[in-house]
C-alpha positions as CSV (number, residue, x, y, z in Angstrom):
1,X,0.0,0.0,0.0
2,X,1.2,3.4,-0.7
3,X,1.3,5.9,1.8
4,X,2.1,9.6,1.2
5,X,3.4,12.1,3.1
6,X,3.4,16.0,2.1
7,X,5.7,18.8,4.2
8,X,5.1,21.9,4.1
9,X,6.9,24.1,6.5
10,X,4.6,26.8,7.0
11,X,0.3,26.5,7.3
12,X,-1.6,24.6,9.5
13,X,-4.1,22.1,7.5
14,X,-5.9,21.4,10.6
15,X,-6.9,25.0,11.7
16,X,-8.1,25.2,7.8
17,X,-10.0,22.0,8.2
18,X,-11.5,23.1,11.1
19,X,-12.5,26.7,9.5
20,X,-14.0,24.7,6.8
21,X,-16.0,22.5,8.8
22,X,-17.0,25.3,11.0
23,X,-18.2,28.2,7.9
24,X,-16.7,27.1,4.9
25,X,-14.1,29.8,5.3
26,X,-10.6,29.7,4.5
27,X,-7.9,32.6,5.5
28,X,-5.6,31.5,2.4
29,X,-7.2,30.7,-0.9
30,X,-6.4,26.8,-2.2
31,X,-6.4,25.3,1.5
32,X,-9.8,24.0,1.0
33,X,-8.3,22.4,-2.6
34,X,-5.6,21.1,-1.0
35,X,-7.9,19.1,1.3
36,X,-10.1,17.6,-0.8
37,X,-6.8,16.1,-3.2
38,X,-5.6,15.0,-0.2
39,X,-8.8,13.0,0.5
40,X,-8.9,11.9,-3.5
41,X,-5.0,10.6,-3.2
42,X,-5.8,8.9,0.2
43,X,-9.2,6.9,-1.5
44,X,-7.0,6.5,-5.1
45,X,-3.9,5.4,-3.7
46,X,-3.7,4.2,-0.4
47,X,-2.7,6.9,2.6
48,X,-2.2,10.3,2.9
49,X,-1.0,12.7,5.0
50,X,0.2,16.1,5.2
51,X,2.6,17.7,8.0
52,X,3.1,21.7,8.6
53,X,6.2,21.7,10.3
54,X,5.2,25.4,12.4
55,X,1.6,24.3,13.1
56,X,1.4,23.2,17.1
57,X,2.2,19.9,17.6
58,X,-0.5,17.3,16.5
59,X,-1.3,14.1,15.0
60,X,-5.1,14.1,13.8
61,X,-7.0,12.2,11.2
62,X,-10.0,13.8,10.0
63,X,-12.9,12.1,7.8
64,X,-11.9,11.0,4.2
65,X,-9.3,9.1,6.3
66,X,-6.2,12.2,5.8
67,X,-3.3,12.4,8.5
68,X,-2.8,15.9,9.6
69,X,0.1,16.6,11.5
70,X,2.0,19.2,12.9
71,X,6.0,19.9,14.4
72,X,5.7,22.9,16.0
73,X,9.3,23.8,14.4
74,X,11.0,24.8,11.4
75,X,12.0,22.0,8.8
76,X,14.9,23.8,7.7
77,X,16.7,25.0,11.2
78,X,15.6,22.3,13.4
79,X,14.2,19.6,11.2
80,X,15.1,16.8,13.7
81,X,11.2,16.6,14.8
82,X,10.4,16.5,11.6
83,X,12.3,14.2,10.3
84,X,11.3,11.8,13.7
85,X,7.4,12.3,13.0
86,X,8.1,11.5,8.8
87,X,9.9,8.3,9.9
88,X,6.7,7.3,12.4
89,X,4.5,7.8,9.7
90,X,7.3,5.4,7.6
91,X,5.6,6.8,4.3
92,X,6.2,5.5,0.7
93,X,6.0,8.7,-1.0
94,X,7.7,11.7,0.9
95,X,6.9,15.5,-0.8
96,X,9.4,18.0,0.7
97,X,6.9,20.8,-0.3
98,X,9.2,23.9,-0.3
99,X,13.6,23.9,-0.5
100,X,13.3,22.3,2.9
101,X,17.1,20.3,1.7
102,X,17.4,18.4,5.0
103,X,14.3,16.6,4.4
104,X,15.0,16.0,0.7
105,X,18.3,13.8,2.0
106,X,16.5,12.6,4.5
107,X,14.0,11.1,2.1
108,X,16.8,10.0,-0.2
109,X,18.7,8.2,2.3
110,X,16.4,6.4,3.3
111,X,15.2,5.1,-0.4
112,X,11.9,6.4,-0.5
113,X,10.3,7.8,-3.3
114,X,10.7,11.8,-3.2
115,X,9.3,14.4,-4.6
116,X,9.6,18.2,-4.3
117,X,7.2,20.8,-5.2
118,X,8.0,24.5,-4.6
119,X,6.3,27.7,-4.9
120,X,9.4,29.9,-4.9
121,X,11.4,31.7,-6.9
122,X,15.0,31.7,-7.2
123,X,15.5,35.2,-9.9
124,X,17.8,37.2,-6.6
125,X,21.0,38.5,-7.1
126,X,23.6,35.4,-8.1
127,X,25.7,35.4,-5.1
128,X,22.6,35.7,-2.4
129,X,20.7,32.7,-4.9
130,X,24.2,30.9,-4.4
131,X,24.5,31.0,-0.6
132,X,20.7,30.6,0.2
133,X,19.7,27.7,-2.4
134,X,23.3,26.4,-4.3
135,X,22.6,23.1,-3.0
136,X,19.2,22.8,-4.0
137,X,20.0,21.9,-7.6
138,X,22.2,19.2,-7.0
139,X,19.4,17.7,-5.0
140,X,16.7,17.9,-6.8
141,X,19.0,16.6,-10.2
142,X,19.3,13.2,-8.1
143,X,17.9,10.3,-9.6
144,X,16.0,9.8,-6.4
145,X,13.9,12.9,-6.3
146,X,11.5,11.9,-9.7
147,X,9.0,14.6,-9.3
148,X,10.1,18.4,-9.3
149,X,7.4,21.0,-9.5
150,X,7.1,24.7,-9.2
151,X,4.4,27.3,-9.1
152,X,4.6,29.0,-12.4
153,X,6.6,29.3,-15.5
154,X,8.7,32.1,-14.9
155,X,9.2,30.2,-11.4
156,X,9.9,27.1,-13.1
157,X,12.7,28.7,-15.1
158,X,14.5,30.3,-12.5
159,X,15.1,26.5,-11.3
160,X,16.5,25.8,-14.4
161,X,18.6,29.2,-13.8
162,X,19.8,27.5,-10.3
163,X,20.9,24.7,-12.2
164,X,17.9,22.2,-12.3
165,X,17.9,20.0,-15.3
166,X,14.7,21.3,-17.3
167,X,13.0,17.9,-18.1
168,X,13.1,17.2,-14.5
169,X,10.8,20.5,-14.1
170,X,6.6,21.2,-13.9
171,X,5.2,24.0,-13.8
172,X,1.7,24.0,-11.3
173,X,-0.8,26.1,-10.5
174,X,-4.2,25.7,-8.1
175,X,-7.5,25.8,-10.3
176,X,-8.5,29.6,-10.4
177,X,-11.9,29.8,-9.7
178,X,-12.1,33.7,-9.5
179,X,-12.4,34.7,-13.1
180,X,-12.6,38.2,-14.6
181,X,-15.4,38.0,-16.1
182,X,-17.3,37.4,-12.7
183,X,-16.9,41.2,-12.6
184,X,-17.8,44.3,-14.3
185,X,-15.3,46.0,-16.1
186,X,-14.5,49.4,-14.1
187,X,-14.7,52.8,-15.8
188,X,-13.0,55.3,-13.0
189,X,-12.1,55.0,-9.1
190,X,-15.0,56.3,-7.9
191,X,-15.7,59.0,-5.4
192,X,-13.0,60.3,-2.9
193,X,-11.8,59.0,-0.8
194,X,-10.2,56.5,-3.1
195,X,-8.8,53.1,-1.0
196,X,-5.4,51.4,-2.1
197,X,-5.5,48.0,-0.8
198,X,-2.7,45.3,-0.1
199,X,-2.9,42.5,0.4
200,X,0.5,39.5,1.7
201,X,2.3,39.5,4.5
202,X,3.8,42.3,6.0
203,X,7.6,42.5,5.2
204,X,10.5,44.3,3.8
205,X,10.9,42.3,0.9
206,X,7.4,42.4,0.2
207,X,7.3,46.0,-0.5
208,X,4.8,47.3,2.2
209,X,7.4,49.7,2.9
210,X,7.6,51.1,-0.4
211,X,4.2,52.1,-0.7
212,X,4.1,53.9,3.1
213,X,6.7,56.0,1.4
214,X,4.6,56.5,-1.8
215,X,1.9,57.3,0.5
216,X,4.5,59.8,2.6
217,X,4.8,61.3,-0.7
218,X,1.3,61.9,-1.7
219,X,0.6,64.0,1.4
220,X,-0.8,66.4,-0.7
221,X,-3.5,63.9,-2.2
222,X,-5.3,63.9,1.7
223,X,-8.4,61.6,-0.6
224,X,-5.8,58.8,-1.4
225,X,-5.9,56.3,1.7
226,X,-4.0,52.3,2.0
227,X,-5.7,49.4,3.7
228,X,-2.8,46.8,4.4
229,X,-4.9,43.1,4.8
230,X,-1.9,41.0,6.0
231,X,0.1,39.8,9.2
232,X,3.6,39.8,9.9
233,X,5.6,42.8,11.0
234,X,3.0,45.0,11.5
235,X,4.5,47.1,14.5
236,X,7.3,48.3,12.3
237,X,5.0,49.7,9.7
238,X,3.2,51.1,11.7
239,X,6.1,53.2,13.5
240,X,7.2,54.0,9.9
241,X,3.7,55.5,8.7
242,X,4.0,57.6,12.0
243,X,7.5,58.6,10.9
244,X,6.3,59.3,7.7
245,X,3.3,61.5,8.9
246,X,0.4,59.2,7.0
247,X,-0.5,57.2,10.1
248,X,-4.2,58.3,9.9
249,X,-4.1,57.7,6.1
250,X,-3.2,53.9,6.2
251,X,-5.6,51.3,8.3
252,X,-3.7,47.7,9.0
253,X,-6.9,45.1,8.6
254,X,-5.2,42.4,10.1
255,X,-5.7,38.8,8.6
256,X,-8.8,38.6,6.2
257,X,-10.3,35.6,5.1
258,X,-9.7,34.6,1.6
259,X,-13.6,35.0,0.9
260,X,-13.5,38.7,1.9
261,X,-10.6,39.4,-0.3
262,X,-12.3,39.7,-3.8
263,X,-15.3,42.0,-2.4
264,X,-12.7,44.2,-0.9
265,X,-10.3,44.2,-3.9
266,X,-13.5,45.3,-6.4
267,X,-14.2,48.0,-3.6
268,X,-11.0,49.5,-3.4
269,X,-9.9,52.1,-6.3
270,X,-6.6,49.9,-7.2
271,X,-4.6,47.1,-5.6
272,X,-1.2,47.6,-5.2
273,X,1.3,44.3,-5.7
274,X,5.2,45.9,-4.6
275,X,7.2,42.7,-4.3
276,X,11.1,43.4,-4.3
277,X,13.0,41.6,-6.5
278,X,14.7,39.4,-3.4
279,X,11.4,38.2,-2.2
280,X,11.0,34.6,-3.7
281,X,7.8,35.0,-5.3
282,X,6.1,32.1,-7.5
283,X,2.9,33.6,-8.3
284,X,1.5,35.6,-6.5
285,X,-2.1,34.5,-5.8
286,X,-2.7,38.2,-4.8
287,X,-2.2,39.1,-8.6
288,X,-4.6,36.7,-9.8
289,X,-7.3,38.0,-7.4
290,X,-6.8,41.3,-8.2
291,X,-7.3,40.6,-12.0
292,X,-10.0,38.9,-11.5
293,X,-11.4,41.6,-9.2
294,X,-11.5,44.0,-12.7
295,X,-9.4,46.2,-9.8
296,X,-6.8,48.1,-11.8
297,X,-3.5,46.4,-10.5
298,X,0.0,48.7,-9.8
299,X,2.4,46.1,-9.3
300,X,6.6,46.1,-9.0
301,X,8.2,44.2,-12.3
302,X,9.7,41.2,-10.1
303,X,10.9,38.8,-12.7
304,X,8.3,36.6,-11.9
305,X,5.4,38.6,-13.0
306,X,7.5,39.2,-16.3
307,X,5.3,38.2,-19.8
308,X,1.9,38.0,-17.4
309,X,1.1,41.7,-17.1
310,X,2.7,45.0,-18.7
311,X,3.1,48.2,-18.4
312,X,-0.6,49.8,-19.5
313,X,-1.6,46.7,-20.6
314,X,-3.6,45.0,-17.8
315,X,-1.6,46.8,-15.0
316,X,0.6,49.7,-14.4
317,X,4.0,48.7,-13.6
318,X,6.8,50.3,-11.7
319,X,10.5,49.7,-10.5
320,X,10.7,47.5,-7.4
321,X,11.9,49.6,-4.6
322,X,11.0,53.0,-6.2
323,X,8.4,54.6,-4.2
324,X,8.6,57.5,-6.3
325,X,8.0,55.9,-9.7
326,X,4.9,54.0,-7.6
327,X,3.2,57.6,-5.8
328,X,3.5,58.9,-9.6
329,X,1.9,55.6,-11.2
330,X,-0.8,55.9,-8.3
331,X,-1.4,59.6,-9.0
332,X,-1.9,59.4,-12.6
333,X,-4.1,56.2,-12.2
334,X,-6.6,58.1,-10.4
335,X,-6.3,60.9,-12.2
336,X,-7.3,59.6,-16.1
337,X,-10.4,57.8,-16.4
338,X,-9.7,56.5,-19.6
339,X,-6.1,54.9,-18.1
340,X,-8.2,53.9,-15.5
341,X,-11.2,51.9,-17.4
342,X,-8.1,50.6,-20.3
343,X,-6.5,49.0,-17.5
344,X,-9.3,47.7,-15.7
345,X,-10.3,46.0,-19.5
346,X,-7.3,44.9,-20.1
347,X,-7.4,42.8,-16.8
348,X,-9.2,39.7,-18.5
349,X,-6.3,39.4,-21.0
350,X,-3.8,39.2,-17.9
351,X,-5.4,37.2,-15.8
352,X,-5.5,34.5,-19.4
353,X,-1.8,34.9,-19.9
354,X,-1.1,33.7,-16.4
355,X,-3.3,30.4,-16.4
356,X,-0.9,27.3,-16.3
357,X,-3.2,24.0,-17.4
358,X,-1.6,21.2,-15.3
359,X,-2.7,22.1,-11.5
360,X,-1.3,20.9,-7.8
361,X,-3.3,17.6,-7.6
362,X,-3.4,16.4,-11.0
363,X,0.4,16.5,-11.1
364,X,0.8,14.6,-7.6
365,X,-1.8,12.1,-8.5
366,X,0.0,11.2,-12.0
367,X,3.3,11.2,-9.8
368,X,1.5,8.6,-7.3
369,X,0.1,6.1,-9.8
370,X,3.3,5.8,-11.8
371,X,2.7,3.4,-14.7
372,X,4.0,4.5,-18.4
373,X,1.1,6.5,-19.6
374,X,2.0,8.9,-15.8
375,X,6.0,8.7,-16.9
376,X,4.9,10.1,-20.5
377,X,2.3,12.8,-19.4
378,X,5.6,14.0,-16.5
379,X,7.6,14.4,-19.2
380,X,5.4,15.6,-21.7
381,X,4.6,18.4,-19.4
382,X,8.2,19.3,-18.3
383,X,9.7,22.5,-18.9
384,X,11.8,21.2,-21.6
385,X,8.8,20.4,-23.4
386,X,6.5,23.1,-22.9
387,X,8.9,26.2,-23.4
């Protein structure tokens, strides 16, 4: 019997279960998904299971039969209860699912059948991709690791770029269920005040601080305000907005439930997407939502959103880091209704260029059941093949 085990380092699959159960909500969108494969791999192929090494400690196993687990540590800096609770679960099929590499030669040690799916991208300056991820490649290159996947293309081929042989690469995505034409097209921002929303987690290299500077820098726009929907360090961005003078122009949400997200992205006047280029991005579900939202989108040009949207084609786009460059794209958005309904059209076209056919579960399960016609679709579907 097989039995398969998925890591993830970060989540908690049993607080989103029990969300589920509870109101059919989920804080991050593609939790619910993930359950339900999980409970389609465990009938199809045996067992399954899926362990977040930062949830609280647990071992639970909800209906459908699913093993959720959790470490309450991190799988990279102390993966030794991780490793301890894999090998008591003794699976058959072991998915490191992020660059976790002490898992991945844990897994090969041991002979099991590995697999490693990412969502991350690996684009940052040579030497800092070098020291962070330079034994990554060599990794997932053994002939032990048989399934490699990443979230996106652009994601995909900044593996290659690390050093990952291409036909070893997939690129994934989650079905998108939040399409653009779910929502009327918009023709200007509306009346003042006009709301610039973000939404991720609250970081440096996610750009938050950027636009509290473009905001600094648009004191004299008093109708333009930001709503941040996102945890992480929210103390220090909020001592910087007070630094900056535009405390009482910037409201921090807090954590909001994926279903909230789209109703709150068509409401606001444009969603703002700043990722630095060292932030690891795959895709950005945030940029799908905001597409689909018909929302006009002002996002950074991190390589990973490269061929998806362009400049005044779907999106305005500026240079990462430059807050200027973003209060002036911000400023002229709202200030030309006919930028502002062009871009908000134009959002349908984006939102196609990003869709990726082959998504999380159909690649696992094809990875699971393993007979020729699975080996031929894998490498059908590699990068080598599809780029």
């Amino acid at each position: 019997m097989k039995r398969l085990l998925i890591v993830h380092n970060a989540g908690d699959y049993r607080e989103a279960y029990r969300r589920r159960s509870q109101d059919g909500s989920e804080i991050y969108y593609g939790h619910g998904y993930v359950l339900d494969q999980m409970t389609y791999l465990a009938q199809r192929h045996g067992e399954a299971a899926f362990l977040c090494c930062h949830a609280p400690s647990y071992v639970e196993t909800i209906e459908g039969g699913v093993t959720l687990m959790g470490a309450n540590t991190d799988g990279v800096r102390r993966p030794a209860p991780v490793l301890q609770m894999i090998a008591e679960y003794a699976p058959t099929h072991l998915i490191v699912h992020g660059p976790m590499n002490p898992l991945l030669r844990w897994g090969l040690k041991q002979g099991l059948r590995v697999g490693c799916i990412l969502a991350d991208s690996f684009s940052m300056h040579p030497l800092d991709r070098w020291f962070r991820f330079g034994r990554l490649a060599g990794l997932l290159n053994d002939p032990g690791v048989t399934l490699v996947g990443n979230h996106g293309v652009n994601a995909s081929r900044s593996l290659v770029k690390l050093g990952v042989r291409p036909e070893k690469v997939v690129a994934w995505d989650f079905p998108q269920t939040r399409r653009p034409d779910q929502w009327p097209v918009k023709t200007d921002p509306g009346t003042a005040p006009h709301d610039l929303l973000y939404v991720g987690s609250i970081g440096r290299r996610k750009g938050i601080g950027d636009v509290i500077d473009a905001m600094a820098l648009l004191r004299h726009r008093p109708d333009i305000r930001l709503k941040v929907a996102g945890i992480g360090q929210q103390a220090r961005f909020e001592a910087r907005a007070r630094r900056k003078g535009v405390a009482d122009r910037i409201e921090f949400l807090g954590l909001v439930p994926n279903r909230q997200v789209m109703n709150l992205m068509h409401a606001s006047a444009a969603v703002i997407v700043p990722s630095r280029h060292s932030f690891p991005e795959g895709i950005p579900l945030t940029l799908y939502e905001a597409l689909a939202s018909r929302t006009p989108v002002i996002a950074s040009d991190h390589p990973m959103f490269a061929g998806h949207i362009k400049h005044e084609c779907g999106a305005l786009v500026f240079p990462a880091g430059n807050s200027a460059l973003l209060a002036q794209q911000i400023e002229r958005l709202l200030s030309d209704n006919v930028l502002y309904s062009h871009i908000s059209q134009g959002a349908a076209q984006a939102w196609q260029r990003m869709q990726i056919p082959i998504k999380w579960g159909e690649l696992i399960d094809h990875w699971m059941n393993d007979d020729e016609s699975d080996r031929i679709w894998m490498s059908k579907n590699a990068l080598s093949q599809t780029t």
